[in-house]
C-alpha positions in Angstrom: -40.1 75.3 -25.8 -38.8 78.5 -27.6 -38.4 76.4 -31.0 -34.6 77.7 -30.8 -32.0 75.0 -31.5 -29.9 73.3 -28.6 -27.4 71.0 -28.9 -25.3 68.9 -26.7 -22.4 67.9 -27.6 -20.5 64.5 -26.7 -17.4 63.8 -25.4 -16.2 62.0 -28.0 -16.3 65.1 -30.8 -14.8 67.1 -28.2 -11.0 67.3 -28.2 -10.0 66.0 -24.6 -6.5 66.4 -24.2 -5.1 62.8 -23.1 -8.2 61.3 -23.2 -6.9 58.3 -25.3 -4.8 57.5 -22.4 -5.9 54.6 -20.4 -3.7 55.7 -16.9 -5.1 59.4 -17.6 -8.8 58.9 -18.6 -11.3 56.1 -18.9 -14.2 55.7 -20.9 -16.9 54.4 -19.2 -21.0 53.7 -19.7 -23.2 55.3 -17.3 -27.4 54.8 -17.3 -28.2 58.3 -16.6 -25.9 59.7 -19.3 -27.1 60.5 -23.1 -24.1 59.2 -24.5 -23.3 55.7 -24.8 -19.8 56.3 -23.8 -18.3 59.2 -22.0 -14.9 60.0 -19.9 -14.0 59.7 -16.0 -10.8 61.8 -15.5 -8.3 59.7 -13.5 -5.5 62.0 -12.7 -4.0 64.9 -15.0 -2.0 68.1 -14.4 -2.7 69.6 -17.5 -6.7 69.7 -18.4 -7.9 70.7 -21.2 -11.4 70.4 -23.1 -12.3 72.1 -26.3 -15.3 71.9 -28.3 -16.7 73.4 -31.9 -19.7 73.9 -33.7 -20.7 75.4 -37.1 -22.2 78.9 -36.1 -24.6 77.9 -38.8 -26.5 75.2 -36.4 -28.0 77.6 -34.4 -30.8 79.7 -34.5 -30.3 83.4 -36.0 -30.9 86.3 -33.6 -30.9 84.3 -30.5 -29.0 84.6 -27.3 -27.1 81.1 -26.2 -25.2 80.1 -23.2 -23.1 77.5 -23.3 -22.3 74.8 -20.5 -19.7 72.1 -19.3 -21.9 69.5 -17.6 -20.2 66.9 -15.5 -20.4 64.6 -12.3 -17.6 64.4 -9.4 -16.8 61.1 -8.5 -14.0 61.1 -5.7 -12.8 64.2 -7.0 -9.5 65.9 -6.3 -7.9 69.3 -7.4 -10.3 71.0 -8.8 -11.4 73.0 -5.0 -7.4 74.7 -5.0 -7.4 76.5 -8.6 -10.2 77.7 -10.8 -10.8 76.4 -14.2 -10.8 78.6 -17.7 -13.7 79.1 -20.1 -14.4 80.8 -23.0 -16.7 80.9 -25.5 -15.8 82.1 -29.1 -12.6 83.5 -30.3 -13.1 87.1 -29.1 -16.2 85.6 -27.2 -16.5 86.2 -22.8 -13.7 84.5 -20.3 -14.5 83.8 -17.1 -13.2 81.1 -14.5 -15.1 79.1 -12.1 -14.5 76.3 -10.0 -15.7 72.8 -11.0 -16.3 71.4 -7.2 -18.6 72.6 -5.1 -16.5 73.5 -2.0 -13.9 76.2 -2.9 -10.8 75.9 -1.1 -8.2 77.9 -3.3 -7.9 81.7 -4.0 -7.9 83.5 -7.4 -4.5 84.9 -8.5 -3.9 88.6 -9.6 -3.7 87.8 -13.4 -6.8 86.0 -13.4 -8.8 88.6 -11.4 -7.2 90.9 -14.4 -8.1 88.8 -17.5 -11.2 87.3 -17.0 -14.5 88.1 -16.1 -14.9 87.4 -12.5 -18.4 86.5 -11.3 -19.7 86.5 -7.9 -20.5 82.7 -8.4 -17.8 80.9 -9.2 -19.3 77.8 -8.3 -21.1 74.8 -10.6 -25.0 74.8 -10.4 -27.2 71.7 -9.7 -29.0 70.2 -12.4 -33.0 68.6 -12.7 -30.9 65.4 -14.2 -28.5 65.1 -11.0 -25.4 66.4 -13.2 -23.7 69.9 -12.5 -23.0 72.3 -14.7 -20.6 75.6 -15.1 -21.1 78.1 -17.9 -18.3 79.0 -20.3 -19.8 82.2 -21.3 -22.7 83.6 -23.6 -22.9 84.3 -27.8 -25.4 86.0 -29.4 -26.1 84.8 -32.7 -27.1 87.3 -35.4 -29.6 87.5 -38.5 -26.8 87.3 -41.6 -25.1 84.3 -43.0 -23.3 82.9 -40.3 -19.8 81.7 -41.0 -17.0 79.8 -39.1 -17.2 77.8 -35.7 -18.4 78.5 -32.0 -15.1 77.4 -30.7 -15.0 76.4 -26.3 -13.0 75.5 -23.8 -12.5 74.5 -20.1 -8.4 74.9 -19.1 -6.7 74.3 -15.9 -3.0 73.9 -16.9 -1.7 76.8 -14.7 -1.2 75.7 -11.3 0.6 72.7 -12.4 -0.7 70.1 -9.6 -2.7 66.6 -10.1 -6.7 66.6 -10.5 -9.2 63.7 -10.8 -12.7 62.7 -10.3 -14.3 64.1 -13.2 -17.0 62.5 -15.4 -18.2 64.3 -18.7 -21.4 64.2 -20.2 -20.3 66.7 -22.6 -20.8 70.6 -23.8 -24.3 72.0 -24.3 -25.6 74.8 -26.0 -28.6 76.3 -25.0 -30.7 79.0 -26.1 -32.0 81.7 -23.7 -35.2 83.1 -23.0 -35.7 86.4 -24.2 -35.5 89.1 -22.0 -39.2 90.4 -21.3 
């Protein structure tokens, strides 16, 4: 509606770590998705999702929040430890938890090192997908150079997760602030 570019990105030009391993992840079709083709985690202890896009690609002077959006389908592990995310290379960290029910407890270096927010939890979607934000850019008015680099990382507590389907990362411009 703002005329400011959004982008989504798919799984597959995402760099899923393992995600070419039939025992760890399957690719699978679903109707709802926007992708032909996208991932179901079936059981990893080291999760890790990074995405990039040219910083060129997006609108100048805009203010952008980027997303992981996913569905849990008998999902395991993700309640005990929160997950990573960061946007740009000196861009905002933050964890959150990727299921809805929270059963674990932050530890004292991540209450240190990232950006704690009240809601650590993912938010419902119109489209029946969740979604939890990896942090917020601003873009300015010069030539724009480099890559929006992002990630979602859980490779600290070491234990077994599952359950995970991913549409992929999106972009999405903000309205301005009135």
């Amino acid at each position: 509606m703002s005329g400011k570019k959004c982008y989504m990105l798919s799984p597959r030009v995402l760099h899923i770590v393992w995600s070419d391993t039939p025992s760890y992840w399957d690719w699978i079709s679903l109707p709802e998705s926007r992708f032909k083709e996208i991932p179901e985690l079936l059981s990893v202890c080291w999760f890790e999702i990074r995405g990039k896009i040219s910083m060129s690609m997006l609108s100048p002077l805009t203010q952008y929040k980027a997303y992981l959006v996913y569905k849990l389908h008998e999902a395991y592990g993700f309640e005990f430890y929160p997950v990573q995310l960061s946007v740009g290379c000196e861009g905002s960290k933050r964890v959150a938890y990727l299921a809805p029910e929270r059963g674990g407890r932050l530890e004292a270096w991540q209450i240190e090192e990232y950006q704690i927010d009240e809601d650590l939890l993912p938010r419902a979607r119109a489209d029946g997908w969740l979604e939890a934000e990896l942090g917020e850019l601003f873009t300015d008015d010069g030539d724009v150079d480099g890559d929006l680099e992002m990630s979602v990382l859980e490779v600290e507590g070491g234990h077994w997760k599952g359950g995970l389907i991913i549409q992929g990362i999106e972009i999405r411009a903000m309205p301005p602030n009135l």
